[in-house]
Each structure stands twice: as structure tokens, then as C-alpha cells.
C-alpha positions in Angstrom: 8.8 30.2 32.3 11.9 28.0 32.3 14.5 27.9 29.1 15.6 24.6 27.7 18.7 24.0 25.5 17.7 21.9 22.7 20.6 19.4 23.7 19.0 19.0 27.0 15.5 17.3 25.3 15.5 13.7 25.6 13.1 11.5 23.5 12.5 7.8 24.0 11.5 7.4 20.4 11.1 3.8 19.3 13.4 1.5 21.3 15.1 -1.2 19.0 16.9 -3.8 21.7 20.3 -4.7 20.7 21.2 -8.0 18.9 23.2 -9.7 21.7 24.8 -8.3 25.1 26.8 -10.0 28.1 25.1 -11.3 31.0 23.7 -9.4 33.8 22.9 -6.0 31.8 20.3 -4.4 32.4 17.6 -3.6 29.8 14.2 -1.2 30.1 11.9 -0.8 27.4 7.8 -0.3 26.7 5.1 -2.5 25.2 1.8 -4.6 26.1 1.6 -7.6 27.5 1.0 -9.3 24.7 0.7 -13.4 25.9 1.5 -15.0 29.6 2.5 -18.9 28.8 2.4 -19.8 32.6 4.7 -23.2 33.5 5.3 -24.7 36.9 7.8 -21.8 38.8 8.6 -19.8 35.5 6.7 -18.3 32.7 7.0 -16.9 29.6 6.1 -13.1 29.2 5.4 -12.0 25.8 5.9 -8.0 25.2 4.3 -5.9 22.1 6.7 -3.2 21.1 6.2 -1.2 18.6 7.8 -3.8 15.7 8.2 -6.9 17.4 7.2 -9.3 19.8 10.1 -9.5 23.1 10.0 -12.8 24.5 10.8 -12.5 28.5 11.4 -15.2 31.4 9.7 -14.7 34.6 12.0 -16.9 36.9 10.3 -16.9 40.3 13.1 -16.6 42.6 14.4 -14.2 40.7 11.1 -11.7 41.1 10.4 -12.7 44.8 13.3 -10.7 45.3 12.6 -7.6 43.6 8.8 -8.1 44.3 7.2 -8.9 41.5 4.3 -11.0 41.5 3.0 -12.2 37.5 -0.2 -12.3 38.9 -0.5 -8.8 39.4 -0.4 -8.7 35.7 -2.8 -9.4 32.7 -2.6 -9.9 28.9 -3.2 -6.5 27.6 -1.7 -4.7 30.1 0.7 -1.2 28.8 3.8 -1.6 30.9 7.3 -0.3 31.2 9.9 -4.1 31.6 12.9 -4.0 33.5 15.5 -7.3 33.3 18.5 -8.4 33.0 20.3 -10.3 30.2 20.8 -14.0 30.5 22.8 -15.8 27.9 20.9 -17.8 25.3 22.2 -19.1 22.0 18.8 -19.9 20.7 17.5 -16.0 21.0 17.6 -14.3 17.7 19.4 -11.9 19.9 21.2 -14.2 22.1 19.9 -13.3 25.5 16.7 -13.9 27.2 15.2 -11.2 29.3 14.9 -12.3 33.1 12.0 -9.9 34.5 13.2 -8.4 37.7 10.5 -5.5 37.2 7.4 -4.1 35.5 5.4 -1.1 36.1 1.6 -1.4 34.8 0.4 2.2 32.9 -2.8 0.6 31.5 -4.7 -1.9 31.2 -8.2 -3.8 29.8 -11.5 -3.0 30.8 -14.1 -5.6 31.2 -13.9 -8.5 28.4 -11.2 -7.6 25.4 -13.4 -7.5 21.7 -11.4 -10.8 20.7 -8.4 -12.9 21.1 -5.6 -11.9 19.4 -2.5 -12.9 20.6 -2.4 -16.6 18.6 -0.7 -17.1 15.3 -3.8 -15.1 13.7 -7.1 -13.9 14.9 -9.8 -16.7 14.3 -12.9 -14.4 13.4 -14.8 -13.0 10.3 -13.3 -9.8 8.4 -16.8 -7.8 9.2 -15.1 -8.2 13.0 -11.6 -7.5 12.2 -13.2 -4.5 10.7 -15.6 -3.5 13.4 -13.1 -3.9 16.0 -9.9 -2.4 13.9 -7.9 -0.2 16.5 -7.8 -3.3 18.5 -7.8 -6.5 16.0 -4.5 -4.9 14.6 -2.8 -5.2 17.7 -2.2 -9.0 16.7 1.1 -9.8 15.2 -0.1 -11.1 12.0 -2.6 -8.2 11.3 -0.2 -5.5 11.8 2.6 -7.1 9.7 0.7 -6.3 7.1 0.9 -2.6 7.2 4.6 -3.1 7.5 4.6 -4.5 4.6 2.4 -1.8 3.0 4.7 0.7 4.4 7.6 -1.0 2.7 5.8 -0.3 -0.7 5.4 3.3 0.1 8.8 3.5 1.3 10.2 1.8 -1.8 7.8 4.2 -4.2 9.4 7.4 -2.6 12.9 5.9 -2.3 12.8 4.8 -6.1 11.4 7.7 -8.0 13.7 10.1 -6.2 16.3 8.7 -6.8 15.1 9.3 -10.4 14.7 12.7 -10.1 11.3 13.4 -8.9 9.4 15.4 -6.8 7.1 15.4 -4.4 4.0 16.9 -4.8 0.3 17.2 -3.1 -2.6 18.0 -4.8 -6.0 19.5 -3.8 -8.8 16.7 -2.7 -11.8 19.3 -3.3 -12.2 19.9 -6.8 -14.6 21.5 -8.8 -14.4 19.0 -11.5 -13.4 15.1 -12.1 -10.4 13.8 -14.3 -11.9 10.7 -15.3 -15.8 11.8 -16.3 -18.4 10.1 -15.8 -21.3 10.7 -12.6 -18.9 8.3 -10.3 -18.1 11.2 -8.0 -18.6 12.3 -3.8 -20.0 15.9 -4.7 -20.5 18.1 -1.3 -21.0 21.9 -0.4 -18.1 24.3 -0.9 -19.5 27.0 0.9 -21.6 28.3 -1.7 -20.2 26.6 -4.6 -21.2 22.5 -6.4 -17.2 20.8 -5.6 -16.4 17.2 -5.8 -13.5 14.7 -3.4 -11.0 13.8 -6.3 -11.0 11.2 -8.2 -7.5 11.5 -8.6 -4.9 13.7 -9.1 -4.1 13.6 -13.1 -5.1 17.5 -13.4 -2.7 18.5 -11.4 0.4 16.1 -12.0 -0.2 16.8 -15.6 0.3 20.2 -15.1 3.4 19.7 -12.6 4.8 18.2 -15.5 5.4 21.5 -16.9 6.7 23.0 -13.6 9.4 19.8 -12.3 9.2 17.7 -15.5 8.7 14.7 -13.0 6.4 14.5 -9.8 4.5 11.9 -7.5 2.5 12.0 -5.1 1.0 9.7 -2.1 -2.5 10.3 -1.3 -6.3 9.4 -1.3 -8.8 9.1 -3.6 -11.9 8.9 -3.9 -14.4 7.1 -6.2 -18.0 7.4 -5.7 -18.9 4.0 -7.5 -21.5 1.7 -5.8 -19.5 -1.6 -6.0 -19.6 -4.4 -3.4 -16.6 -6.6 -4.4 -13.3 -7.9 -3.0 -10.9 -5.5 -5.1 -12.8 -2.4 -4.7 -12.9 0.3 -1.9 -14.5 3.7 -2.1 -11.6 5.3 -0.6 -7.6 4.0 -1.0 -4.2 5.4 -1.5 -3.4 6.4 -5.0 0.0 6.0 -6.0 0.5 8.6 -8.9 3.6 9.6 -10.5 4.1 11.7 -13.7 6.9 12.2 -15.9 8.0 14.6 -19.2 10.0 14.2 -21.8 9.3 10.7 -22.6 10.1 8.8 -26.0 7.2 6.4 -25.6 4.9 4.5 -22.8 7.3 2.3 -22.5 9.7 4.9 -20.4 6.5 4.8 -17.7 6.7 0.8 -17.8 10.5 1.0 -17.0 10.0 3.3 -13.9 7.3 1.2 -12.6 9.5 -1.8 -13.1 12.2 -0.3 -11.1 10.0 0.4 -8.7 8.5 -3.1 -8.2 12.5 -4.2 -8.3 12.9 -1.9 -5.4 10.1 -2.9 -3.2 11.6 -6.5 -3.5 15.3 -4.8 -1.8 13.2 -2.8 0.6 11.4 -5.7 2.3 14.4 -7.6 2.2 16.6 -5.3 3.9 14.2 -3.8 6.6 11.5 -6.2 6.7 12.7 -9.8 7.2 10.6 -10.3 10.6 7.0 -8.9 8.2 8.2 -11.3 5.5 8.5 -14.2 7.8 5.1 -13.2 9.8 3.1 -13.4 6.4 5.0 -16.0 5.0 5.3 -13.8 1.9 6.6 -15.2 -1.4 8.3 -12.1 -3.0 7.2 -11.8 -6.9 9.9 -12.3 -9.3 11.1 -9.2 -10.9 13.8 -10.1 -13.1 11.8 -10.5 -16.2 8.4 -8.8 -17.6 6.2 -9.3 -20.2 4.7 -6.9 -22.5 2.0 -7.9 -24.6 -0.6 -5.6 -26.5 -4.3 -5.8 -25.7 -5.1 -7.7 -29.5 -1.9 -10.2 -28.8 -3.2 -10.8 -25.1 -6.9 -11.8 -26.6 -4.9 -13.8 -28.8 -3.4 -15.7 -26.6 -6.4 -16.7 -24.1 -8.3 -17.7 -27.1 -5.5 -20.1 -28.7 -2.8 -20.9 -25.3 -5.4 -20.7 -22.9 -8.4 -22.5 -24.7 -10.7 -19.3 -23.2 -13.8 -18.3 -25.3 -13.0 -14.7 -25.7 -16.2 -12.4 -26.3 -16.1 -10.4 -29.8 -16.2 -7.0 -29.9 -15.5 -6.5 -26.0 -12.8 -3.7 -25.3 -11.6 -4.6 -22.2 -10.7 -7.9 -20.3 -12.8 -9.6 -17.8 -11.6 -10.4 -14.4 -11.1 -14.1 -15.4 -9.5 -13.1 -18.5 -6.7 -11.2 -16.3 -6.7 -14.3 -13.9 -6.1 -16.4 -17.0 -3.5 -14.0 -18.6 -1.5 -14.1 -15.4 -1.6 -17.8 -15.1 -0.2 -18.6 -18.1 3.0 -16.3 -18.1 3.6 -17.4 -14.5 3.8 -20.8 -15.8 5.5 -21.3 -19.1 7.5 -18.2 -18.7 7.7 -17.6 -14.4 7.0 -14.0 -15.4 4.6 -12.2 -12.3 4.0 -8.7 -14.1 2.5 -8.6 -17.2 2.2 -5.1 -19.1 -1.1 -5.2 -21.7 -0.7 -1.6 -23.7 -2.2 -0.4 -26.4 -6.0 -0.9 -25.2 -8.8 0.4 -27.5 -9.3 4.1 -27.1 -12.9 4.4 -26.5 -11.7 2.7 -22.9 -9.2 5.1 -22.1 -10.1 8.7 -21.0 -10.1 11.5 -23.2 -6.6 12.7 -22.3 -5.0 9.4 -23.4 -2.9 10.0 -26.6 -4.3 7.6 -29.6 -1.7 5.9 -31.7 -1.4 7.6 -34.9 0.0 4.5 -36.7 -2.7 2.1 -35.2 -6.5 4.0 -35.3 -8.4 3.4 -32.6 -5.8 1.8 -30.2 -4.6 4.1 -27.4 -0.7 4.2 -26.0 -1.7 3.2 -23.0 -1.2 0.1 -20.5 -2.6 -1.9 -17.6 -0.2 -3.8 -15.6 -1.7 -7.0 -14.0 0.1 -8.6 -11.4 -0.7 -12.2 -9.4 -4.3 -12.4 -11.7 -5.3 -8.5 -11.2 -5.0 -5.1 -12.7 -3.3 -2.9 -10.3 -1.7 0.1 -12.8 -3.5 2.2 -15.6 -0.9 4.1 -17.0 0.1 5.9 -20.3 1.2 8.5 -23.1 -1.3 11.2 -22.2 -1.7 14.7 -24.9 0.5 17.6 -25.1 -1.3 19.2 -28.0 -3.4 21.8 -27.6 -5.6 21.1 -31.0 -5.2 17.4 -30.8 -6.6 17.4 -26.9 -9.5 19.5 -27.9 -10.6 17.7 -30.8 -10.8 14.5 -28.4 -13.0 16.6 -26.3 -15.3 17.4 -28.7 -15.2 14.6 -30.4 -16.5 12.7 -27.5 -19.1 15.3 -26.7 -17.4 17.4 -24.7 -17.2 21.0 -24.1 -13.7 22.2 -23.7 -14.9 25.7 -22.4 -15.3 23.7 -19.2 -11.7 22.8 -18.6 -10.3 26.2 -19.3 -7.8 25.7 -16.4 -7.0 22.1 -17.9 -6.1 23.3 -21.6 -4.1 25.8 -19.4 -1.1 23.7 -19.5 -1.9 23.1 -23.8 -2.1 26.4 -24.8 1.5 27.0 -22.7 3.4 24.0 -24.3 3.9 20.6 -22.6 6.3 18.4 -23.6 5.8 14.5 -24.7 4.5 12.9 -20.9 2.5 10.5 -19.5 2.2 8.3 -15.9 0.4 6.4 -14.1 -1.8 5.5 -10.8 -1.2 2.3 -8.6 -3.7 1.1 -5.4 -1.9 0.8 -2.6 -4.2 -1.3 -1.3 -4.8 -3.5 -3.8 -1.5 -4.1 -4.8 -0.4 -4.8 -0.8 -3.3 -7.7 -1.3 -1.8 -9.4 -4.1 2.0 -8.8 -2.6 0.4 -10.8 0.3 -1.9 -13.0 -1.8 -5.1 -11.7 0.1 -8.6 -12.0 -1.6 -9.9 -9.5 -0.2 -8.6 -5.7 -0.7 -9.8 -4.8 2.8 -7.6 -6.8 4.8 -5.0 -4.3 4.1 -6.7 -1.0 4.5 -6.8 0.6 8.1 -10.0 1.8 8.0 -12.1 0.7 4.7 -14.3 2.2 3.1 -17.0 1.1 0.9 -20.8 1.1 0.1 -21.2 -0.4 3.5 -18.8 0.8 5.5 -17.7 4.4 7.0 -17.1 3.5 10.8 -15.1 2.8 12.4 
């Protein structure tokens, strides 16, 4: 058995190559051969690393004398590079890379699923699906879960540095938050339990423990849609928060947060932003309208014959909301609060001074709801009044009322997609193309 010093462990780890050296150093790193642009006694080699693609020279001369033959070599191939720097003002980093070496690890067998080194892979999204583990491998595809980790990044950095915590909550349940039959039930040994629908039990009760939590994880909705904004598995982005004067305090986290992805992508993603050509939403300015104003509006601004006695919008209603604040006002997130309670679950707190309205709020972003969110109850009599009131029985959420009967203060939160809002950051039309692995009512390989 040998014993090793800590300080004596070496990891690689991701190698980032410097911005600009002088000539003649040498430089080793990992990747794929990604593209081979072959001219008349040079060529271009183009390496996959982990964030980027390296542009390298193959200069014959130069690799006749240390033996290395490009022809040796194939697109996909896994290889360690070895070169030296050579001077070049219009490298981002100001050097080529003159190959002197390579040593092959890996490698393609028999005919590669598709193409994917060009600008973007030229095939259906059923194939890009089919084929995921490999389709992302193109530089287009995978800068757009760069981008997606920038939002999770930015959710984390921003809400603690407002003083929350990080929690994770169970994923087998034995009841739903939401209500309703939209649920994955399976076999808990010898017990009926149910993949959450999401984690508002729990954060709720958190609440009451940290006064302010989050959490980044999946959930699950058992619904049998087939549409371009709905998966049957995604990332929920839930945070929770206590002591709050009004809704409004959630909107102004949320804010910050959309504020923050902005700086985050701009400081650590500029080569993702460039890949996707991403237009970055403005988020100087918001607009908060309530649900009766909004109808209002499409009705008499936006000449749109809105449907009477209908509770909720329709996705060309959203479309049509959003189209007209980006254009007379250049406003990209528009807050709708204060929907009709019988559209808002049972924990949603009503508005005493406006019956039948709930203080709640649906943010809508580039034509597209991507944030339910609101004042939820803290009262013990007033929560199970709702209950009963909609036909509920509250002996079945004993551990629910748990956190009523001990006092809660004034709270309330909200639950983003991280998929769907990653499609409308990009301007996708189609909430798979930034999911690794969807799942929906046709999907569940790969």
C-alpha cells in the first residue's frame, strides 16, 4: 500500500490556454479532432476542448521532422496536441499552434451518426435527439448548455447573495402540491407514492426553518401534452422567501435575478453569446400590469377579441402582451399579478380588498409564461377554509397544515423552467432544443 501526500496529487483539470505567449513555447493540451481543412503543404487542425474550439497549423516541414503524418489522423479522433507557439496578431490569443505532435487515445468506429463540425448540424430535432451524446459535440449545440449553465450560475450567485439557502427536497412523495390527477405514481415498497410535482411543500415549510431557501432540481409533471413549450420532466427553479410585505418583494428578487444573468454571460460567456448570436433581453425596466388591466389592453391597444368570462390568457394572448410592451415601451419582462383565484392553487393567498382575485403573478418573457409565483397562506384557519371550500379534506395534509398550526410568517415564491426560459433567452421554438435528454409523451431514450 503506498502513502501519498496530498501535495504530491496532480490533476489536469480543465486546461484554459493562455491569451498570448512568445514564440517557440511549447504548449500540450486534450480534445477531439474536431475539423481537418486540408491546403496544398499545410492544414488547419481544429481541436474540441472542453469550452472552445483551438485552431492549430499543421506546417509540413515542420512535422516531417518530428514524425507526424495528418493522415494518420481523422475527425473525431481523442488526442493529446503538442506545438509550439508562433506569433499571430489575428489569433484571439495571438499565437497559432504549429503541431509538432499528437498522440491518438480514441477514435470513431465505422460511419459517425451525423456531421457536426459545420456552423450547425443540418438535420431534424427527432435526430439531434436520437443521437444526443454525440449531436452535442457540435459547437453550436453545446453553447447552448453554456448558456443554460450561466442561468443556473446566475440563480445561485443572486439569491445568495440575498441571503438564501440552499436546500433539496424529496422527489418521492406521497402526495402532489398542485392537485389534480397530473401525476407519475409508482410503488414505494408497499405504499401508493408519487415523482413531485414540485417542491412548494417543502420550501413552504423551510420558510419557517431559514426564512429564505431555493433549490435546483427536477420535476415532474405527468400531463399528456405534445407541444413545443412542454416537457414531462425539466429543471424547476424554486426559491422561497418570508417576511414579505407584498408579491411584489418576489417580483423584485426575480428581477435581480434576470439583471444578473445578463452580468453572468457577459463576464464568463462572451464566446456562448457570440456562438448563438444571442441578443441579451433588456432588464433595465419592467412592467407590471394586473390580469383585468392586461385584458384591457389586448382588447383596446392590441385590437385582440378577448373571450369573456376566460380566467386565464391564451398563448396568443401572452404573444400579443409581449409584443406590444417590447414595442411602445422596449420593456422584455412583463409581470401580470393578481389572476383570478379559481386559477391559482389552493395555497395562493386571495386579496382581501379585491374578492376573487389572487396575489399572485405570471411573468411572461419574449411571448411566454416562464414564472408562476406569489403571496401564498400563513393562516392556519384561513388555509383550511380554502381547502374545504374547494372540496378538500384537510385531514389529508396533516403534515402540510404542520407549518399553520406552528406560525409562518407573511411568504411566498416562485417556480421558473429552466428549460423553457434557456429557449426564449436563445429565441428557440422549441423547449427541447435546450434539454439534454427530453422527456415527453414520446420520448424516454436516449
Amino acid at each position: 500500500m503506498d502513502t501519498v501526500k496530498f501535495e504530491d496529487v496532480k490533476e489536469t483539470g480543465l486546461e484554459v490556454l493562455p491569451p498570448s505567449t512568445s514564440d517557440g513555447e511549447e504548449i500540450t493540451f486534450h480534445g477531439s479532432i474536431y475539423r481537418i481543412r486540408k491546403m496544398s503543404d499545410f492544414a488547419f487542425v481544429l481541436i474540441r476542448t472542453a469550452r472552445e474550439i483551438v485552431q492549430t497549423v499543421y506546417d509540413k516541414p515542420v512535422a516531417d521532422e518530428h514524425g507526424l503524418n495528418i493522415d494518420d489522423y481523422a475527425e473525431g479522433d481523442i488526442v493529446i496536441v503538442k506545438g509550439v507557439t508562433k506569433h499571430e496578431e489575428r489569433s484571439k490569443r495571438g499565437y497559432d499552434i504549429v503541431l509538432y505532435g499528437m498522440e491518438k487515445l480514441g477514435g470513431i468506429t465505422g460511419e459517425a451518426p451525423l456531421v457536426i463540425n459545420k456552423k450547425q448540424v443540418d438535420t431534424s430535432l427527432s435526430q439531434l435527439l436520437d443521437v444526443r451524446s454525440y449531436s452535442l459535440r457540435n459547437q453550436y449545440e453545446r453553447s447552448i448548455f453554456l448558456i443554460q449553465e450561466a442561468i443556473a450560475k446566475a440563480f445561485r450567485e443572486h439569491l445568495q447573495a440575498e441571503g438564501f439557502v440552499e436546500i433539496h427536497t424529496p422527489k418521492i412523495v406521497s402526495g402532489n402540491a398542485e392537485g389534480g390527477a397530473e401525476v407519475f405514481d409508482l410503488k414505494y415498497f408497499d405504499k401508493d407514492a408519487f415523482l413531485s410535482q414540485s417542491p412548494q411543500f417543502y420550501k413552504q415549510a423551510m420558510v419557517g426553518v431559514f426564512e429564505r431557501v431555493y433549490e435546483v432540481g427536477p420535476v415532474f409533471r405527468a400531463e399528456k401534452h405534445d407541444t413545443s413549450r412542454h416537457l414531462n420532466e425539466y429543471t424547476g427553479l424554486d426559491f422561497e422567501m418570508g417576511f414579505i410585505k407584498s408579491y411584489k418583494d418576489i417580483i423584485n428578487i426575480e428581477m435581480g435575478f434576470f439583471r444578473h444573468i445578463n452580468e453572468v454571460l457577459e463576464r464568463d460567456y462572451p464566446d456562448a453569446i457570440k456562438e448563438l448570436n444571442l441578443k441579451l433581453p433588456n432588464v433595465d425596466e419592467f412592467a407590471v400590469i394586473t390580469f383585468t388591466e392586461a385584458k384591457e389592453l389586448l382588447k383596446e391597444k392590441c385590437k385582440y377579441n378577448v373571450k369573456a368570462d376566460v380566467h386565464d390568457f391564451e398563448p396568443e394572448e401572452e404573444k400579443k402582451l409581449c409584443e406590444w410592451f417590447k414595442k411602445n415601451k422596449k420593456i422584455d419582462y412583463v409581470f401580470v399579478t393578481e389572476y383570478p383565484s379559481d386559477k391559482r392553487p389552493f395555497y395562493a393567498k386571495d386579496d382581501d380588498t379585491n374578492p376573487g382575485y389572487s396575489l399572485s403573478f405570471d411573468c411572461l418573457f419574449r411571448g411566454l409564461e416562464i414564472t408562476t409565483g406569489g403571496q401564498r397562506i400563513n393562516d392556519y384557519k384561513e388555509q383550511v377554509d380554502k381547502m374545504v371550500a374547494r372540496g378538500m379534506n384537510p385531514d389529508d395534509f396533516e403534515d402540510f397544515l404542520l407549518i399553520h398550526k406552528t406560525g409562518m410568517p407573511p411568504h411566498g415564491g416562485l417556480g421558473i423552467g429552466l428549460e423553457r426560459l434557456t429557449a426564449q433567452l436563445i429565441g428557440f421554438d422549441n423547449v427541447r432544443r435546450c434539454c439534454l435528454y427530453p422527456r415527453d409523451i414520446n420520448r424516454l431514450r436516449p
